[in-house]
N, C-alpha and C positions, 0 to 999 in steps of 0.2 A: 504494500500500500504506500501510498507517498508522502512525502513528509512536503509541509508547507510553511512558510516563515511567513511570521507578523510581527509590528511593530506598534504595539499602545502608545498612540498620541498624547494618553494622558499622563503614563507614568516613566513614558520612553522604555518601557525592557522590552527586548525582543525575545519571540518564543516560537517554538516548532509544536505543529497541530498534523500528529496523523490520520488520514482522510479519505474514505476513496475517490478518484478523480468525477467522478459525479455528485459532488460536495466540493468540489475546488472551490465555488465560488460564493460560498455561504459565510457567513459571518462569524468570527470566533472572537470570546472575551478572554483580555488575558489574566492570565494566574491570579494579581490580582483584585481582580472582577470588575476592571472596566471596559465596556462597550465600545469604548471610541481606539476601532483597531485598523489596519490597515495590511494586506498582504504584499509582500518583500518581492522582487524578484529576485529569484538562486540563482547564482550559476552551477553549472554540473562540472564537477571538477572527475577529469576519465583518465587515470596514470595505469601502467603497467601493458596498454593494448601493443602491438606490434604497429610501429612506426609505418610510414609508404615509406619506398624502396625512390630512390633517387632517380631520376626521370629526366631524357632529353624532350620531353613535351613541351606544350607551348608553353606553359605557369612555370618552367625555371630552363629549357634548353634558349629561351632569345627567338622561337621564331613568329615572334608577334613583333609586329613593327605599326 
């Protein structure tokens, strides 16, 4: 299930709300208990995948002019 960040306008803490993505866009109080919240955008941070392989293509061989 995914996790979502929010940031309480009122108290300023930030907090993660497990949720299924058909609830992404529902409203959560934080810890708390205030209403005035706001959803963060994540980045996805993706380490250990197998890199691309070095390429004379367009995006790093030069043959875009």
């Amino acid at each position: 299930m995914p996790r979502y960040d929010f940031r309480c306008r009122a108290c300023g803490s930030t907090f993660e709300v497990t949720r299924p993505m058909s609830a992404s866009d529902e409203a959560a109080a934080c810890p708390e208990g205030h209403d005035d919240t706001v959803r963060l955008l994540s980045t996805v941070a993706m380490t250990g995948g197998a890199a691309a392989p070095p390429s004379g293509g367009c995006c790093g061989g030069g043959c875009c002019s």
